[in-house]
C-alpha positions, 0 to 999 in steps of 0.5 A, a space after each residue: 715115577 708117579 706117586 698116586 696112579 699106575 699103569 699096566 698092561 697086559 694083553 692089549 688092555 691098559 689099566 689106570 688104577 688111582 692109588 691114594 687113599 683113602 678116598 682117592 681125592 684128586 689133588 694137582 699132583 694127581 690130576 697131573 699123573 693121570 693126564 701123563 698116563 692118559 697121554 703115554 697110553 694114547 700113543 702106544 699102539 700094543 693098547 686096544 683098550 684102558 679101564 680106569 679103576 680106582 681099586 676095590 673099595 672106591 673111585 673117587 670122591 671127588 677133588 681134594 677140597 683140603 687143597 682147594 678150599 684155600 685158593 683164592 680166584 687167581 690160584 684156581 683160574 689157572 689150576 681149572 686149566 690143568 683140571 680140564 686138561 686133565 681129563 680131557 686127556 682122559 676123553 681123547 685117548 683114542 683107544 675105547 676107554 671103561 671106568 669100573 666105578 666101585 664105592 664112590 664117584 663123585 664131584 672129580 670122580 664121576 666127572 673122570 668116568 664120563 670122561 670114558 666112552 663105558 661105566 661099569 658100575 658097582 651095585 652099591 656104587 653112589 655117583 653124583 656131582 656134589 659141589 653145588 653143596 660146597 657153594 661152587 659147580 662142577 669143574 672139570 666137565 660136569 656141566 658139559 659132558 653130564 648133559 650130553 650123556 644123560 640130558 639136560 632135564 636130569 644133569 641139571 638135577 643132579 647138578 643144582 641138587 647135589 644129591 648122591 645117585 645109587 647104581 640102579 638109577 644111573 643105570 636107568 638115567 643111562 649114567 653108567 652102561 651096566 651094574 654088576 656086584 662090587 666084586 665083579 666089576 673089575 673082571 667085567 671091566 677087563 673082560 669087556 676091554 680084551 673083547 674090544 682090544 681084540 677087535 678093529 682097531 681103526 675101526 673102533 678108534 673112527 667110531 669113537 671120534 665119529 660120535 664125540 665130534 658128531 655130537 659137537 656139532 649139527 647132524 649136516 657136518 657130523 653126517 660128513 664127518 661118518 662119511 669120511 670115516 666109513 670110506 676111509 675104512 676101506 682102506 684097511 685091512 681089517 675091513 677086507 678081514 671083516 667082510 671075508 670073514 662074514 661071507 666065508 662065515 667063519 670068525 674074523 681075526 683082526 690085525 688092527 691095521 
């Protein structure tokens, strides 16, 4: 049984609440719990979509520093694997991934909600990355995924400053997808998710590693990569769903397969 984070599921939508608090701080143990979650839920097929939710009051302020701050370069070379490992988990799930971002998200916690393809974030949500401030850089993805989303020119602000970001500048830079009040977000969340556990799942699932291998990549090769998922679709039976539906002119109701 895992201590700090649990799942549930229900009607398709998969939700991974962090559960130590106070401030949610990411040690090992924790980091090794949402990895399982992260991999367990990946591989069932009664999940459409996860939300990563920290619970009412915060994210997560990042990695528990108490735990690190005694480790020498040998310790944390091989604790960063499972840190990226970690989260990298996170990224892979197949299925479309939500963070709802209340209170904070920093250091550890905004890099576990780039990790997800959608943030919905709190109006009085502060995300940022931190740990520049403690004489190190992001670890668990900071440099690598913060750029991709937002661009160089403003992840190397929000890295080589520190500075805490409020939620109607992320929402501006493109850092989080929407905002909406601190006691709305985890309804938005799961409204969001039951829409798209509703939709094509193959369909959704080749969209996603379309655009994160895609963007690995130059435009030649990731225009291959669409290639072979578009056509590949067409051996589905939600495409033969899809496309009646749009000609008979009626809803269509997909079956994920």
């Amino acid at each position: 049984m895992a201590e700090f984070v649990t799942v549930q599921v229900d009607g398709g939508v998969a939700t991974i609440t962090l559960q130590r608090p106070p401030m949610n701080a990411l040690n090992q143990q924790m980091q090794t719990e949402i990895q399982a979650a992260a991999v367990e839920l990946g591989a069932r097929t009664d999940v459409g979509a996860v939300i990563v939710y920290g619970g009412p009051r915060v994210f997560a302020a990042g990695a528990d520093i108490k735990e690190m701050a005694g480790m020498s370069y040998q310790d944390m070379l091989r604790a960063s694997v499972g840190l990226q490992n970690a989260f990298t988990s996170v990224a892979r799930i197949p299925q479309p991934t939500i963070a709802a971002v209340t209170g904070y998200a920093l250091g550890g916690g905004c890099e576990l909600a780039l990790c997800c393809d959608l943030r919905i974030a709190a109006d009085d949500a502060k995300l940022g990355q931190p740990e520049i401030l403690l004489g190190i850089i992001p670890g668990a993805g900071g440099t690598q995924r913060l750029p991709r989303l937002v661009g160089v020119s403003r992840a190397k602000d929000l890295v080589m400053t520190g500075r805490h970001v409020a939620a109607d500048e992320a929402l501006a830079m493109g850092l989080v997808n929407r905002v909406v009040p601190a006691d709305e977000v985890y309804p938005a969340a799961q409204e969001l998710a039951a829409r798209l556990a509703r939709g094509p799942a193959l369909a959704l699932r080749a969209a996603k590693e379309a655009i994160d291998r895609g963007t690995e990549v130059d435009l030649e090769t990731g225009l291959d990569i669409e290639r072979v998922r578009f056509a590949g679709l067409f051996a589905t039976d939600d495409q033969s769903i899809g496309m009646a539906a749009f000609v008979e002119k009626r809803p269509a109701e997909f079956t994920g397969r």
